[in-house]
C-alpha positions in Angstrom: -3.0 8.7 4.3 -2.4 7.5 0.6 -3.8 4.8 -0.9 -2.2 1.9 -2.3 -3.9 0.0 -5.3 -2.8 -3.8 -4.2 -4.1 -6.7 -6.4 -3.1 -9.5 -4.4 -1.5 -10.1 -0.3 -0.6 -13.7 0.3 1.8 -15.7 2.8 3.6 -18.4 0.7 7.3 -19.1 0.3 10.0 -17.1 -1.4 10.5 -18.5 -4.6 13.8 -16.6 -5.5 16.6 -14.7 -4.1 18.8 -14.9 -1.0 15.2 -15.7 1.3 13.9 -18.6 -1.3 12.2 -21.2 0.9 12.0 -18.9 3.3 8.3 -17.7 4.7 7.1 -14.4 3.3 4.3 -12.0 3.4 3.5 -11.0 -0.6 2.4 -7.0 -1.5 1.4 -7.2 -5.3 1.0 -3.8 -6.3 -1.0 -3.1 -9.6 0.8 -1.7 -12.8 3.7 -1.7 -14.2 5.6 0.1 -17.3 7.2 -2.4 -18.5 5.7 -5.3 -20.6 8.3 -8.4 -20.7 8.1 -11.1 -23.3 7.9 -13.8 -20.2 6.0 -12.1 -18.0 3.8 -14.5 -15.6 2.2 -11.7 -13.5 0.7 -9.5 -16.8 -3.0 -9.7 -15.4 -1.3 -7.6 -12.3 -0.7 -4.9 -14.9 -4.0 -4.7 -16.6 -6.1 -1.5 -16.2 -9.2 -3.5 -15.6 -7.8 -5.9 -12.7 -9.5 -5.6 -9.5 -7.4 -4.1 -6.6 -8.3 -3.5 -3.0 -7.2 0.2 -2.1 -5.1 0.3 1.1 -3.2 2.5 3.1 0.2 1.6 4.5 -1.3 1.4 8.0 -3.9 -1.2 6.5 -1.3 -2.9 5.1 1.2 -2.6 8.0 -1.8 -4.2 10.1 -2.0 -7.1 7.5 1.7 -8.0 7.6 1.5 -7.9 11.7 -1.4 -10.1 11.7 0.2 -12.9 9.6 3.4 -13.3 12.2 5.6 -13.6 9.0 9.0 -11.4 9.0 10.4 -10.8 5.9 7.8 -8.6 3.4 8.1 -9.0 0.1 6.9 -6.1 -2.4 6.1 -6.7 -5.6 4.2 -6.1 -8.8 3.7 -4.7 -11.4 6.4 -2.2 -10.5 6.2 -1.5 -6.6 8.7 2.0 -7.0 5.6 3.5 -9.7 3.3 3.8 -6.7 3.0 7.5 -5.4 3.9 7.1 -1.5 5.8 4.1 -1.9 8.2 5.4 0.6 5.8 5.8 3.1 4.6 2.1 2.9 8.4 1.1 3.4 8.9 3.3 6.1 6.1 2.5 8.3 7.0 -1.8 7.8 10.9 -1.0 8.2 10.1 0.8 11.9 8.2 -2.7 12.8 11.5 -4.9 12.4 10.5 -6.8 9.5 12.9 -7.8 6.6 11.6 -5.7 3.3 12.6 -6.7 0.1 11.5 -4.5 -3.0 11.3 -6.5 -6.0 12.0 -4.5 -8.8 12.0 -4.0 -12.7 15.4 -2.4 -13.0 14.1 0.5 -14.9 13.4 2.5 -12.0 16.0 4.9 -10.3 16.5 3.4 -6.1 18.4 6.7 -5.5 15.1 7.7 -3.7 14.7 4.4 -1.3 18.3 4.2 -0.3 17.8 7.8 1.2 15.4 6.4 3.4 18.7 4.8 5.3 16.7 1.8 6.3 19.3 -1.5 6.8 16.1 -3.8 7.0 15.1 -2.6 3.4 16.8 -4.7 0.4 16.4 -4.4 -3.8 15.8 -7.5 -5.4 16.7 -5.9 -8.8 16.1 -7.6 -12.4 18.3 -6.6 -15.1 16.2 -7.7 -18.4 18.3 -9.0 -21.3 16.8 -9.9 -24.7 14.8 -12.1 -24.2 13.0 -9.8 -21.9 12.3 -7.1 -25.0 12.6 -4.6 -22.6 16.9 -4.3 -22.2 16.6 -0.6 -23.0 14.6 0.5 -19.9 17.4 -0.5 -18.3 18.7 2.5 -15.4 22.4 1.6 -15.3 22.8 4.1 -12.3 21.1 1.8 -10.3 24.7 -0.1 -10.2 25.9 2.2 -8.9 23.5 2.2 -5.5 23.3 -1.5 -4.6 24.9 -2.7 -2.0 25.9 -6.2 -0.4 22.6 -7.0 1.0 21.4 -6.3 -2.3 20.0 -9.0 -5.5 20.5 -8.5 -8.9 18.9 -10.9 -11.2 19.4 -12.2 -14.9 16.3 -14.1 -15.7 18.0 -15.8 -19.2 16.1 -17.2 -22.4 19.1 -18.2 -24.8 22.9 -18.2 -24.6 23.0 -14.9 -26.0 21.2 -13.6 -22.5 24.1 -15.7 -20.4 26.8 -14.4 -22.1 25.1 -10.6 -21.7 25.1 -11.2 -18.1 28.3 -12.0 -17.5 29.5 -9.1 -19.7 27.1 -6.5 -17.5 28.5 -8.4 -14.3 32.1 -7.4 -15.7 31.4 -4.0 -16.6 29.6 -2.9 -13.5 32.1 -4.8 -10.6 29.4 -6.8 -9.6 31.5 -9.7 -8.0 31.5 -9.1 -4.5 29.6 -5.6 -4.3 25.6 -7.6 -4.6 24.0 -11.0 -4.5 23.8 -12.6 -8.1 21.4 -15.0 -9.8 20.8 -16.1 -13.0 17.5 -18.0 -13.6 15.8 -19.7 -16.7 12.6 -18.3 -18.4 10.4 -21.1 -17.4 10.2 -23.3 -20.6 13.1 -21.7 -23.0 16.3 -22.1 -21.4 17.3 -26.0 -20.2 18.8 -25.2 -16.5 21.8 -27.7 -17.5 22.9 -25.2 -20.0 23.3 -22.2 -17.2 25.5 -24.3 -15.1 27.4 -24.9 -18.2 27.7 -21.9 -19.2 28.9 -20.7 -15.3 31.1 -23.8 -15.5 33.1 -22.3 -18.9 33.3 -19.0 -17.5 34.4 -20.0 -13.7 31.7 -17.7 -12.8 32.2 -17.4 -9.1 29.9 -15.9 -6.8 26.9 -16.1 -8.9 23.4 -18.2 -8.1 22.1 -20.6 -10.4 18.0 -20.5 -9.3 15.4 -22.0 -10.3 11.7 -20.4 -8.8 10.7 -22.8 -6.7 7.2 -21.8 -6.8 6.7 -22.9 -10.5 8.3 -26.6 -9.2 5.9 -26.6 -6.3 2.6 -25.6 -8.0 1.2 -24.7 -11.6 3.6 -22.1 -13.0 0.2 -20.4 -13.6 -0.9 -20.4 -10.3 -1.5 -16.8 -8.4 -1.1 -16.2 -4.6 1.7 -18.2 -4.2 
C-alpha cells in the first residue's frame, strides 16, 4: 500500500460549498504547487511540516471511526499525491460523500475515470488577486459536472468582474454549483452582492467561510 503524507485529520464543519454547516471528516494532505497571495493553509505546504504517513486503509479506518459521511480532501493540493486514486476509491466503496477540494491547476480527467457518483470537485478558479491565474487548467471546464463546485475566492472588483466573464465563457450557469467568496479582510461582502445584484447573476452563491466567523481565521483543525 502507498503512503499518504497527511498533515492534519479533523471532524469540524464545512465551511464552504454546497455541504457548509454540514459535519465533515477533514484529510489535509501536505504540499502544494501553487503559492496564493491569500493563502491561510501555507504552513500545510512547507517542506519542514510534520506529517503522519498513512495508507488509504489507515485513513479509511479513521474516517469509519469518526461516524461522519461526507470526506472532505484537502491541502495543499490533494490530486499531487501519487495514489490519490486509490485513497478515493477505497472511501467511495464505503458510501461516504467525497469531496476533492482543489486548486484548479490540476487536470480531473483522471478522477472522473474512476466513475464514482459519491465523488465531487470542489474546484477554485484563482483570479488576480490569487497571483496564480495562469496555472489555471481551463479543460477542467470541460469535466465538471452538476454535482460539481466551482469557486471564485475575490479580492477587488476587478476579480468579480473576471468571474463573471469566465462563468460566461465556459456555460457555467446550470452545468456546476457556483460561489463567489471574499478574501478574508480585502473585499467588503456588501460589494459581492452588489456586484451579483448589477449583473442579475442568477445561480451563483454568495459565501462567506463560516469557519473564519466561528473561530480565529488563524485557527487550524477546524
Amino acid at each position: 500500500m502507498s503512503k499518504y503524507e497527511v498533515v492534519e485529520k479533523f471532524v469540524s464543519i464545512n465551511g464552504e460549498g454546497t455541504k457548509a454547516g454540514q459535519l465533515a471528516v477533514f484529510i489535509r494532505f501536505k504540499g502544494c504547487n501553487l503559492n496564493c497571495k491569500y493563502c491561510d493553509t501555507k504552513w500545510a505546504n512547507e517542506q519542514g511540516t510534520p506529517s503522519q504517513p498513512m495508507t488509504e486503509k489507515e485513513i479509511l479506518d479513521y474516517v469509519l471511526s469518526t461516524g461522519v459521511k461526507n470526506v472532505t480532501l484537502t491541502g495543499g493540493e490533494p490530486l499531487l499525491r501519487e495514489g490519490i486514486e486509490n485513497v478515493i476509491t477505497v472511501l467511495a466503496e464505503n458510501n461516504l460523500n467525497i469531496e476533492i477540494e482543489t486548486n484548479g491547476s490540476v487536470y480531473l480527467d483522471k478522477i472522473r475515470k474512476l466513475h464514482k457518483e459519491n465523488v465531487t470537485f470542489t474546484m477554485d478558479y484563482k483570479l488576480s488577486c490569487s497571483g496564480m491565474e495562469a496555472a489555471m487548467n481551463l479543460n477542467n471546464f470541460d469535466i465538471l459536472n452538476s454535482n460539481d463546485t466551482v469557486k471564485f475566492v475575490a479580492g477587488c472588483r476587478e476579480d468579480l468582474i473576471k468571474a463573471k466573464q469566465i462563468i460566461e465563457k465556459y456555460n457555467l450557469y446550470g452545468k456546476c454549483n457556483l460561489y463567489i467568496s471574499p478574501v478574508f479582510g480585502m473585499i467588503e461582502p456588501e460589494e459581492i452582492v452588489n456586484f451579483m445584484k448589477e449583473n442579475v447573476m442568477n445561480d451563483v452563491n454568495m459565501q462567506i467561510q463560516l469557519h473564519k466567523i466561528i473561530w480565529s481565521p488563524d485557527k487550524k483543525g477546524v
